[in-house]
C-alpha positions in Angstrom: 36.8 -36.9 25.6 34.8 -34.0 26.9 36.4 -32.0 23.9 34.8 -34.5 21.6 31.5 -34.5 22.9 31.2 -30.4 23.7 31.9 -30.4 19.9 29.6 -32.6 18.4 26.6 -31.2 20.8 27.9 -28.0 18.9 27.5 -29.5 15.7 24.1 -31.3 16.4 22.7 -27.8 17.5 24.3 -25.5 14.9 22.6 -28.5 12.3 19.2 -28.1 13.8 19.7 -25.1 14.7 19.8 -24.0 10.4 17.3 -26.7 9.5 15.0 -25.3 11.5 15.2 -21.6 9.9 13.0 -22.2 7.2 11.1 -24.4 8.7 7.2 -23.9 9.3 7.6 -25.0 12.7 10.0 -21.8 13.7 7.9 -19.1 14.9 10.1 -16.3 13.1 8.5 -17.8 10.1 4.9 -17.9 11.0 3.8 -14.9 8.7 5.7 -13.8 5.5 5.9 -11.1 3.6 3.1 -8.4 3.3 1.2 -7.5 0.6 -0.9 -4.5 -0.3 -4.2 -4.8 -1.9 -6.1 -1.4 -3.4 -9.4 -1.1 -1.3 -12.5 1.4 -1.5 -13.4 1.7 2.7 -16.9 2.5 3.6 -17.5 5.0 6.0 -17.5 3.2 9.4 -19.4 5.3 12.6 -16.9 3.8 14.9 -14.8 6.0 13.4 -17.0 9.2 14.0 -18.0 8.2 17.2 -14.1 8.2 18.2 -13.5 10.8 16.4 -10.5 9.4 14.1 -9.8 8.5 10.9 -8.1 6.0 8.9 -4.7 6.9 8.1 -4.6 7.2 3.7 -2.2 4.3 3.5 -0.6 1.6 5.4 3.1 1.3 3.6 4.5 -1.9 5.8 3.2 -4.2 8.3 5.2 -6.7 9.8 4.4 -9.5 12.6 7.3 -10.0 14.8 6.7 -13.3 17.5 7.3 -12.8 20.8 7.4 -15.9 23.7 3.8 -14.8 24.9 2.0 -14.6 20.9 2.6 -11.9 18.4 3.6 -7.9 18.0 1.7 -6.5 15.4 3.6 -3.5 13.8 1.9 -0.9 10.7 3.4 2.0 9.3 1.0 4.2 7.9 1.0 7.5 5.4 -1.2 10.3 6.0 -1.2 12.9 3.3 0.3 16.1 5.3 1.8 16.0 8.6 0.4 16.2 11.9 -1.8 13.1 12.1 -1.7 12.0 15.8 -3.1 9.3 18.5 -2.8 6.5 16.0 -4.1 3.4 17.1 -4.6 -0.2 15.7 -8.0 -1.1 16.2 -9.3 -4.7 15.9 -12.4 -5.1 14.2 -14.5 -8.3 13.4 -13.9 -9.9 10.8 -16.2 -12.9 9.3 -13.6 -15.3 8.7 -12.0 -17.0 12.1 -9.0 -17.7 10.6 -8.1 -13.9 9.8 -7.8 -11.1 12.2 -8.4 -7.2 11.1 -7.1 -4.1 12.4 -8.3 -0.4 10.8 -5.3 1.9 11.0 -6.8 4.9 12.8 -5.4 8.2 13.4 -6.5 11.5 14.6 -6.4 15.0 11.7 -4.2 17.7 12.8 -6.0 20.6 14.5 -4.8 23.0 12.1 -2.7 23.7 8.6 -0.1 21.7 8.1 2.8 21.0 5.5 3.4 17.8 3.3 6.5 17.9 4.0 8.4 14.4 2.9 7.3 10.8 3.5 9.8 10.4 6.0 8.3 13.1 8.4 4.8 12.1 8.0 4.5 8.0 8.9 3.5 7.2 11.9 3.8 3.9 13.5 1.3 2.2 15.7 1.7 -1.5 17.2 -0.8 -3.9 19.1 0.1 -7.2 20.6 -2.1 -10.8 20.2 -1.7 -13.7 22.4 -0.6 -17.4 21.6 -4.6 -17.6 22.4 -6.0 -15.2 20.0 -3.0 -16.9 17.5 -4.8 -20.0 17.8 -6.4 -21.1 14.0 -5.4 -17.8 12.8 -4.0 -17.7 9.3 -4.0 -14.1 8.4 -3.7 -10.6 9.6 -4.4 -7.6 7.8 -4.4 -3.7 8.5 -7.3 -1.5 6.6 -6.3 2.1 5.5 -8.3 4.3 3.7 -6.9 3.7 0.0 -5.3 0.1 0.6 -5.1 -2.8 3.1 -1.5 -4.4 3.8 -2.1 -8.8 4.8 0.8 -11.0 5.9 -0.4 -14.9 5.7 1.0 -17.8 7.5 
């Protein structure tokens, strides 16, 4: 009897379990695919006074959930190697449903190769919390020639 029942409670959770993949209430699913969209950024003097730029372009962004909110995760492109210190920087943004990070990095401090696009992304990461979630249907990252938004 305790066969049986081990069996179905396998069944009942490997049912739910795959029902629930695509579901919008699984948190895995709570932002899709990114998208790039061609942008013309303004000079910004945050970014002087810190003394970085914003990487040339943002090539993936990805949102991954974690039991405390969200990981926020960018690669970006700068156009030679060397780019250092990057950073995703939240900004504020107009709408209270979207949240806005600028992809910042830091020039090399002297001549550098192009080299391939392998050798020259870098990868910068912030974190959000189930609070700062809260309402939030978007999150984008701004890079100097195109800005990269996954939507829930």
């Amino acid at each position: 009897m305790k066969r049986k029942t081990n069996a179905v409670l396998a069944l009942v959770a490997a049912t739910l379990t795959v029902s629930a993949c695509s579901s919008r209430l699984n948190p895995v699913n709570w932002f899709g695919r990114d998208r790039s969209e061609v942008v013309t950024v303004a000079a910004d003097p945050a970014i002087t006074r810190d003394g970085r730029r914003y990487v040339d372009q943002v090539t993936e962004l990805a949102v991954d959930a974690t039991p405390s909110g969200a990981i926020v995760r960018a690669v970006g492109l700068p156009p030679i190697q060397g780019y250092w210190d990057a950073e995703l920087v939240r900004v504020k943004s107009s709408d209270p449903s979207a949240v806005v990070f600028e992809f910042r990095v830091v020039p090399p401090l002297g001549p550098r190769r192009q080299s391939t696009q392998q050798s020259r992304e870098i990868i910068a990461g912030a974190s959000l919390s189930n609070i700062a979630l809260q309402g939030v249907r978007s999150i984008s990252v701004v890079g100097a020639r195109n800005t990269r938004t996954v939507r829930r």
